[in-house]
C-alpha positions as CSV (number, residue, x, y, z in Angstrom):
1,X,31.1,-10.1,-2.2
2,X,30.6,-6.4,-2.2
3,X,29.7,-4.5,1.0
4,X,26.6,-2.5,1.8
5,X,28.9,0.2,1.5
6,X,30.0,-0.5,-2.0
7,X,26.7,-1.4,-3.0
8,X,25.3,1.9,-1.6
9,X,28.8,3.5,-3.7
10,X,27.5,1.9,-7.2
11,X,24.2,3.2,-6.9
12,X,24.7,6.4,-5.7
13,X,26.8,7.0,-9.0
14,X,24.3,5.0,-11.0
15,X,21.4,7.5,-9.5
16,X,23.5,10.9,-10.4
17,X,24.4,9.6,-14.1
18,X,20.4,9.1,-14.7
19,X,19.7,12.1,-17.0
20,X,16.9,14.4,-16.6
21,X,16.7,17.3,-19.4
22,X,17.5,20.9,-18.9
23,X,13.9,22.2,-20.1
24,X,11.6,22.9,-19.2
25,X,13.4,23.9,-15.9
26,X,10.6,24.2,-13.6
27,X,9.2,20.7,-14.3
28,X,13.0,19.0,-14.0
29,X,14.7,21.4,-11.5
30,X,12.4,19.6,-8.7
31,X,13.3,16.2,-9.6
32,X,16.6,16.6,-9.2
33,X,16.8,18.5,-5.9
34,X,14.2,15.5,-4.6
35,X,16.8,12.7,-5.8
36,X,19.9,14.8,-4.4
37,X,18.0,14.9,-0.7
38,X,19.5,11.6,0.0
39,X,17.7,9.8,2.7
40,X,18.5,6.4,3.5
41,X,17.9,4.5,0.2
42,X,16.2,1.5,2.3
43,X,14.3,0.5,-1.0
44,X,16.9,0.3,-3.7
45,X,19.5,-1.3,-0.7
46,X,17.3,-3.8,-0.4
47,X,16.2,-4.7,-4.1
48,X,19.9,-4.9,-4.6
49,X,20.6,-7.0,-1.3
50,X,17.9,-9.5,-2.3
51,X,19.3,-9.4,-5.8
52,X,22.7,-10.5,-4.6
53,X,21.3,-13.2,-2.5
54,X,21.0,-15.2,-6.1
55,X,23.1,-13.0,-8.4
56,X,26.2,-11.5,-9.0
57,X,26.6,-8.9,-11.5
58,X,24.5,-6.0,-9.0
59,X,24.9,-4.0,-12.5
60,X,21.6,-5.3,-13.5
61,X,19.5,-4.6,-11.2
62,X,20.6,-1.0,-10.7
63,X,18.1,0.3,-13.6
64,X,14.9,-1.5,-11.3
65,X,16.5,-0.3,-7.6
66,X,16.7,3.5,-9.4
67,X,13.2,3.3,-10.4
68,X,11.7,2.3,-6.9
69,X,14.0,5.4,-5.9
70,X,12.0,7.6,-8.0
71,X,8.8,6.2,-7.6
72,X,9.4,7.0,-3.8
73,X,10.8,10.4,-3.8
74,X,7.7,10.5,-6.4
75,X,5.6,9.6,-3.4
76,X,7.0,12.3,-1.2
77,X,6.5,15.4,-3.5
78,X,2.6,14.0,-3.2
79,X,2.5,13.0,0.7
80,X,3.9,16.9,1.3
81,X,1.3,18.6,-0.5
82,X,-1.5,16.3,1.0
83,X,0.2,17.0,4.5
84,X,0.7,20.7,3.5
85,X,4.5,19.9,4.7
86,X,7.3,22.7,4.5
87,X,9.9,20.1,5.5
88,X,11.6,17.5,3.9
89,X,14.9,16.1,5.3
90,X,15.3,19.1,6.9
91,X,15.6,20.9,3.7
92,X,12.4,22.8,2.0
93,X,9.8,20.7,0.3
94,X,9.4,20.6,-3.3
95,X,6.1,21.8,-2.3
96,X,7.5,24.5,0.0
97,X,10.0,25.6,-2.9
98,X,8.5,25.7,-5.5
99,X,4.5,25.5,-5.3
100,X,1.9,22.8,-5.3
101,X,1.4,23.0,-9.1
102,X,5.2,22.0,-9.4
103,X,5.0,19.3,-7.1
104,X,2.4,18.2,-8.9
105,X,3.8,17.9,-12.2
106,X,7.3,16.9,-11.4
107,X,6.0,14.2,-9.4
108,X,3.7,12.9,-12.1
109,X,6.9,12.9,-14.4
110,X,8.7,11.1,-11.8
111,X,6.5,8.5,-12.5
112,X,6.7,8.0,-16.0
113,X,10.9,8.9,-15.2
114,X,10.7,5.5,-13.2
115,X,9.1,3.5,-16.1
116,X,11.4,4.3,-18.4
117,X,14.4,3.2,-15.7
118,X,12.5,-0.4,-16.0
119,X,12.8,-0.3,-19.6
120,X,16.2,-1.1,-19.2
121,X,15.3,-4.7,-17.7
122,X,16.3,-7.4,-19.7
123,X,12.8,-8.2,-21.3
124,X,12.3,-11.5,-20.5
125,X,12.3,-10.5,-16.6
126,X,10.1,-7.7,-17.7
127,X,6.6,-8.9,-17.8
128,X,7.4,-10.2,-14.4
129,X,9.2,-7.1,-12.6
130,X,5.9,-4.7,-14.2
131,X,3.4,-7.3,-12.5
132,X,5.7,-6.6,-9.0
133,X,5.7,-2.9,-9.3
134,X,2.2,-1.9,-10.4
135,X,0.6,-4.3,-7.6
136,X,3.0,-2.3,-5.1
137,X,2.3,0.8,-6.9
138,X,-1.5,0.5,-6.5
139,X,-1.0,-0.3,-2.6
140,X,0.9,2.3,-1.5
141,X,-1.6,4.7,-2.9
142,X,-4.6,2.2,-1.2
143,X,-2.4,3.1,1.9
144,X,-1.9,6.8,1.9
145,X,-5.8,6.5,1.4
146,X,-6.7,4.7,4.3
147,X,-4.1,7.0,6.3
148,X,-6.3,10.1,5.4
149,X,-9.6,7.9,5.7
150,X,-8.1,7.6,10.0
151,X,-8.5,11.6,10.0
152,X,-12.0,11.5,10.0
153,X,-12.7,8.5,12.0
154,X,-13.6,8.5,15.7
155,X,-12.1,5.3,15.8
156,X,-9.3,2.9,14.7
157,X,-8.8,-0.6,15.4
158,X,-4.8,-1.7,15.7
159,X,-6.1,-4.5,13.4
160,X,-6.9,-1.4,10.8
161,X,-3.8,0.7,11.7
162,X,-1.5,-2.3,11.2
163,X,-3.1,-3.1,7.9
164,X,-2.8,0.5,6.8
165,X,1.4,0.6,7.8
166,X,1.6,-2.7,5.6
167,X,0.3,-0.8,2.6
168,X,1.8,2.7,3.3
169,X,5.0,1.5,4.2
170,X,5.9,-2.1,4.2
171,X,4.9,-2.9,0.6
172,X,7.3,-0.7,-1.0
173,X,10.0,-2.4,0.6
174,X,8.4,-5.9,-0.3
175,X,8.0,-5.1,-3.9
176,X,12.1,-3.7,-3.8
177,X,12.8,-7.0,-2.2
178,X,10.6,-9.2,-4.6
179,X,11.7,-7.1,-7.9
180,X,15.7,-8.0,-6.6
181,X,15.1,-11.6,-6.2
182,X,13.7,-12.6,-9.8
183,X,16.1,-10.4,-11.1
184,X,18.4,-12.9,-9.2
185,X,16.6,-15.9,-10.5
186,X,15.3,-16.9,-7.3
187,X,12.6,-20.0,-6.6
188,X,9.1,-18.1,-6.6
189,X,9.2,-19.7,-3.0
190,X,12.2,-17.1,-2.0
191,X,10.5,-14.7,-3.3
192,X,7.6,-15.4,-1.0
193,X,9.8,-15.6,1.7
194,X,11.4,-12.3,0.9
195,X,8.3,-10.6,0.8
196,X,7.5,-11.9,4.1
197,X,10.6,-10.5,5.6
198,X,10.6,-7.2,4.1
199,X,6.9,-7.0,5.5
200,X,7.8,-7.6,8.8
201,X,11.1,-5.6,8.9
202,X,8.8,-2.4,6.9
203,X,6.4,-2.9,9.9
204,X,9.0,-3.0,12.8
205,X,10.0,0.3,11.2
206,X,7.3,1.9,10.8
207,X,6.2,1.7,14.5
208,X,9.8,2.3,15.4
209,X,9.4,5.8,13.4
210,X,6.3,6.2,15.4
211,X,7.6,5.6,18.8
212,X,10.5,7.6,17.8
213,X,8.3,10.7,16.9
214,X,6.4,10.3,20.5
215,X,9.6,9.9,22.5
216,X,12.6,10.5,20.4
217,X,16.2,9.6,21.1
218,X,19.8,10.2,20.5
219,X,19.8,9.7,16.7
220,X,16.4,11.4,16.3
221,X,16.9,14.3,14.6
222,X,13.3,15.0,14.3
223,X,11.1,17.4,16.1
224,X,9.6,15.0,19.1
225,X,5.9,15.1,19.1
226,X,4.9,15.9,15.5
227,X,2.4,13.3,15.0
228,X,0.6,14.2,18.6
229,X,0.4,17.7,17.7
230,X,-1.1,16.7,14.5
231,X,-3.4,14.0,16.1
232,X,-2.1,10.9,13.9
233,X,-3.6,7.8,14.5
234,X,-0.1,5.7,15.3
235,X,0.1,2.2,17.0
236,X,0.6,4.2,19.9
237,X,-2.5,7.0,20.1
238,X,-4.9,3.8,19.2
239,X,-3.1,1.4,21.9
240,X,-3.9,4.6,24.8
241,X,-7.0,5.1,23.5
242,X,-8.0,1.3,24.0
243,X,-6.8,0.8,27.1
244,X,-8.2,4.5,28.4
245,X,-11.2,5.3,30.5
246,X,-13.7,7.5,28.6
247,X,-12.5,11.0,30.5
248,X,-8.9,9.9,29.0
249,X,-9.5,9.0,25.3
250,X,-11.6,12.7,25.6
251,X,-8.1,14.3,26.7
252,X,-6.1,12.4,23.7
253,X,-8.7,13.4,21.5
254,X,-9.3,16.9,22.7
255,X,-5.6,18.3,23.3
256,X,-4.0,18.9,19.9
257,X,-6.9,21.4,19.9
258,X,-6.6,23.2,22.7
259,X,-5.2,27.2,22.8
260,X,-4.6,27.7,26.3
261,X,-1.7,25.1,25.8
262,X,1.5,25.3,24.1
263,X,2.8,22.8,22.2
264,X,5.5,21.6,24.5
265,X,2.1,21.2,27.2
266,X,0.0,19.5,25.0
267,X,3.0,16.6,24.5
268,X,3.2,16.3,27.8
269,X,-0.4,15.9,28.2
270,X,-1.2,12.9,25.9
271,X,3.0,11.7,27.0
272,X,1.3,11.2,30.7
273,X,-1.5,9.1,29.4
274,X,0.9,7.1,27.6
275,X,3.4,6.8,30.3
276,X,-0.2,6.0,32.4
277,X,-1.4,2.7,30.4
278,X,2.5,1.3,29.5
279,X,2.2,2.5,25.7
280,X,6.0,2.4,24.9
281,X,6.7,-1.3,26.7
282,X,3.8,-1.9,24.6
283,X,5.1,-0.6,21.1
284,X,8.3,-2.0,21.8
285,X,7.6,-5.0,22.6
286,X,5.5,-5.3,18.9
287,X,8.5,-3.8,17.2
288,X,10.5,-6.8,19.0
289,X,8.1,-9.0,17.9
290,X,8.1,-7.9,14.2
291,X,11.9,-7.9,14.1
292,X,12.2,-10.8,15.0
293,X,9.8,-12.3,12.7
294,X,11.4,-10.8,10.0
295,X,15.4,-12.5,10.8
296,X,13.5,-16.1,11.3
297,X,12.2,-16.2,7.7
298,X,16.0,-15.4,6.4
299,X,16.9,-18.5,8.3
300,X,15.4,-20.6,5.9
301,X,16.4,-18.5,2.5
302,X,20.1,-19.8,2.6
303,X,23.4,-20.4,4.5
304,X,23.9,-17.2,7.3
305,X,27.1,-15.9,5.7
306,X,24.8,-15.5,2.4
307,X,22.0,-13.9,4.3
308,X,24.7,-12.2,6.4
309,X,24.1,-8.8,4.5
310,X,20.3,-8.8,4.6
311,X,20.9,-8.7,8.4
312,X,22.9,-6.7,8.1
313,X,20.9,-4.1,6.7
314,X,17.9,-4.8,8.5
315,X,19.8,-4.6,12.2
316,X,21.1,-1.1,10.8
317,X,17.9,-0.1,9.9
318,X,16.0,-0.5,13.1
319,X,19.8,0.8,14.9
320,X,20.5,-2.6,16.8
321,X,23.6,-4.5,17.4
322,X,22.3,-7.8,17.1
């Protein structure tokens, strides 16, 4: 059995051989430097680990993991302009490089770029694989909405912010796992269960990246404090602000806004508040919660030196041992 290594090898080759034309530059010239950014490849690694839970020949399912590659990168060309990001991976934005028209356009052709990758799908799986994608497809951009809808609200319930990370984030890597697994022939019970775990594991990581952005750590290479300078509603501005008196939740809410601060005194501020109510113990201990979740339901897809490699990835993703 390959290793996630190998796997990772065969698509990254796969990826660079996928032609875009030369003209018209400025609509192609994007695409390219999006899809060379790397990142970690957490969707199409996981369409092709689910894939090989059933099959063997990962050759074809590389045409379906490539196109939940570009749908996402298409996603990120979008999220930047709507976040008015300069950053990317550390590199300029599309948006930031070449304009907001650009990033426009290229990431509507990255769209229709990752259609034509599921062409390639045998057609009898296709009907079912087009059913998968456009339902995740549709709720990622349900998500991004109901992120910018939390902008303007005075309040969010975690019951609304967890719903929100399961569309934003969780059901891309749901749809990647479910695409892999009927291209594998799987039972449309282990597809179920697939879904379920890459639900849970896209949730542990989301409120991993948002712990992560508050308090940071070896491997974060990050800016610390983004999204409380920005005054994003994460698991863990909404869990201070429900367990905060009222002069509190005025001092989260207020703070980003303030000029007689600096940046690195405004993170401190809304840190203290955190540190105040237990909001890390409290994040962590839903991450740990979600994790865990998300190895039980691989328990009961197969035999644990099958399912060996899902763990593997998923332990890797959220950087534990075990």
């Amino acid at each position: 059995m390959d290793t996630d290594q190998q796997i990772l090898e065969t698509f990254e080759k796969y990826l660079a051989q996928t032609l875009f034309p030369d003209e018209p530059e400025l609509l192609y010239a994007p695409i390219r430097y999006s899809l060379a950014g790397g990142g970690k490849r957490l969707r199409p690694m996981l369409l092709l680990l689910s894939y090989r839970l059933f099959g063997d020949d990962v050759q074809r399912a590389l045409p379906a993991a490539a196109a939940v590659e570009v749908f996402h990168n298409f996603t990120l060309l979008h999220d930047d302009i709507m976040d008015n990001s300069m950053l990317r991976r550390g590199k300029p934005s599309v948006y930031a490089k070449w304009g907001q028209n650009t990033a426009i356009l290229s990431g509507d052709a990255m769209v229709i770029s990752a259609y034509k990758l599921l062409e390639q799908i045998a057609p009898e799986y296709l009907p079912r694989i087009l059913k998968i994608f456009n339902q995740m497809a549709l709720e990622v951009c349900e998500g991004q909405q109901y992120d910018m809808d939390f902008e303007q609200k005075q309040k969010v319930s975690v019951v609304e912010y967890m719903n929100m990370i399961e569309q934003k984030t969780s059901v891309l890597l749901a749809g990647s796992a479910m695409i892999g697994a009927t291209l594998g022939d799987a039972s449309e019970e282990q597809i179920r269960q697939l879904r379920r775990f890459a639900i849970e594991l896209g949730m542990a990581f989301q409120l991993q990246d948002d712990l992560l952005d508050s308090y940071g750590s070896d491997q974060w290479t990050k800016p610390v404090g983004g999204d409380i300078l920005e005054h994003k509603m994460t698991y863990l501005m909404i869990s201070a602000m429900s367990h905060s008196s009222e002069s509190e939740r005025k001092v989260l809410r207020e703070t980003h806004r303030r000029e007689d601060l600096t940046n690195e005194q405004k993170i401190e501020t809304v840190l203290e508040i955190y540190n105040r109510h237990n909001v890390r113990h409290l994040t962590e201990q839903q991450i740990s919660l979600r994790f865990d979740r998300a190895l039980a339901i691989l328990d009961d897809l197969g035999d644990e030196e099958r399912t060996e490699p899902l763990r593997h990835f998923a332990r890797s993703l959220m950087g534990r041992k075990k």
